[in-house]
N, C-alpha and C positions, 0 to 999 in steps of 0.2 A: 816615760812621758809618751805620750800619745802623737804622730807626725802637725797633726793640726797645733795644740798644746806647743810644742817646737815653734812652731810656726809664730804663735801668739810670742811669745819669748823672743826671736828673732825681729820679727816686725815692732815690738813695744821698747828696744832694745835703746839703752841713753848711753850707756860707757863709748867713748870714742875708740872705735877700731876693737870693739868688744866680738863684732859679727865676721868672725873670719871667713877664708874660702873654707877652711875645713869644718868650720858648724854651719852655713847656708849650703854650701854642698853638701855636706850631712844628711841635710834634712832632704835635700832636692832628689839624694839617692833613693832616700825611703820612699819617696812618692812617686818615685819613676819604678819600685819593686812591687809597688799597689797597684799603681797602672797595670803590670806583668800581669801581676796575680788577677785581675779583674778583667783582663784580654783573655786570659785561659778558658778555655771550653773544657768544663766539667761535666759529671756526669750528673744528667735531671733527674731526681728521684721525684716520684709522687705520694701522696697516699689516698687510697680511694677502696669504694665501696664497692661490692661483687653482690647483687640481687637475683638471686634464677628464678625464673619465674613461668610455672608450668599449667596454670590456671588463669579465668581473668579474676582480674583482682587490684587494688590500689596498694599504690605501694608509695610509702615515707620516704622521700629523698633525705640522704644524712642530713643531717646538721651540726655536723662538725666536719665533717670530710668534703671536698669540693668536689671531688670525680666521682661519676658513679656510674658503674657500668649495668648494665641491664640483660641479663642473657635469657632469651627468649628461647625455651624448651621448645615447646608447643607451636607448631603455625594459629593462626586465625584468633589469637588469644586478643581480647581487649582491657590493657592496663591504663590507669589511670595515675600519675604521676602527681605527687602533691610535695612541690616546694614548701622547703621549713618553713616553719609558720610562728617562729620568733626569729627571726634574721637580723644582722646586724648589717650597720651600713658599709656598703662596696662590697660584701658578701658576694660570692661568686655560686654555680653551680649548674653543674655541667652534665649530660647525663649522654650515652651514646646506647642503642641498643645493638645486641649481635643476636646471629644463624637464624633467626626467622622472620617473616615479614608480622609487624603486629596494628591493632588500632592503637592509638595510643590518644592521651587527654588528658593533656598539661592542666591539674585544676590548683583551684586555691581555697584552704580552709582555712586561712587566715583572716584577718581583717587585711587585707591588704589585694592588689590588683596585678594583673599579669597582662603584659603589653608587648607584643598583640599573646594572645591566646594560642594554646595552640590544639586541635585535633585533626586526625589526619592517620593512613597506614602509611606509616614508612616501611621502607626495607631494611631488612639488616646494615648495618655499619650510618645508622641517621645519626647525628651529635645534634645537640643544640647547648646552649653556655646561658643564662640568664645571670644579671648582675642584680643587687639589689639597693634601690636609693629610698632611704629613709624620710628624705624629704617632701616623697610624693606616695608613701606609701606600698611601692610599685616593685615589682618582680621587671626589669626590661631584657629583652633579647640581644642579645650581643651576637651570635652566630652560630 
């Protein structure tokens, strides 16, 4: 049985003096070794996309992977960045570029909007995160 499951069993409990110390403490031990377990600091694994990019040119941000990294061969290149364009709602996507400074031009080929927009030369190491709400259609900036 499951700690919650326990739980429901213990709380719905009719037998008098059915709920001892040793089954309420039972259960109370399990949820204090979930606690532990959900204190612990693990190791964050990610999975993400690697795009080099030595020419200008547009480039497809995953749509299945939320990190995408951008590595910029070339100085002075101008990419254009096109968020998925079937997204689902809360959809995340994140994109950083590295080693050279580039133009860059967050677009949309979707039916959908990007708020605010972005273009602009960053320098190496720029991130930026967009969430997506299906409610208003909208690609938004988160940081």
């Amino acid at each position: 049985m499951s700690i919650k499951s326990n739980a429901i069993v213990i709380r719905d409990e009719t037998t008098t003096n059915a709920n001892t110390a040793v089954r309420v403490g039972g259960n109370l031990v399990e949820i204090a070794d979930q606690l532990v377990v959900l204190e612990t600091e693990k190791l964050r694994k990610a999975e993400h996309n690697i795009v080099s990019a030595s020419t200008t040119q547009t480039i497809n941000l995953s749509t299945t992977i939320s990190i995408n990294i951008i590595r910029v061969l070339n100085p002075g290149l101008t990419l254009t960045l096109q968020l998925p364009t079937n997204p689902v709602e809360n959809q995340i996507c994140e994109f950083t570029t590295l080693t050279n400074t580039v133009t860059l031009i967050v677009g949309t080929g979707g039916s959908f909007s990007v708020d605010p927009t972005y273009a602009g030369a960053p320098t190496a190491g720029f991130k930026a995160t967009y969430v997506y709400h299906i409610e208003d259609t909208a690609w938004y900036l988160m940081g």
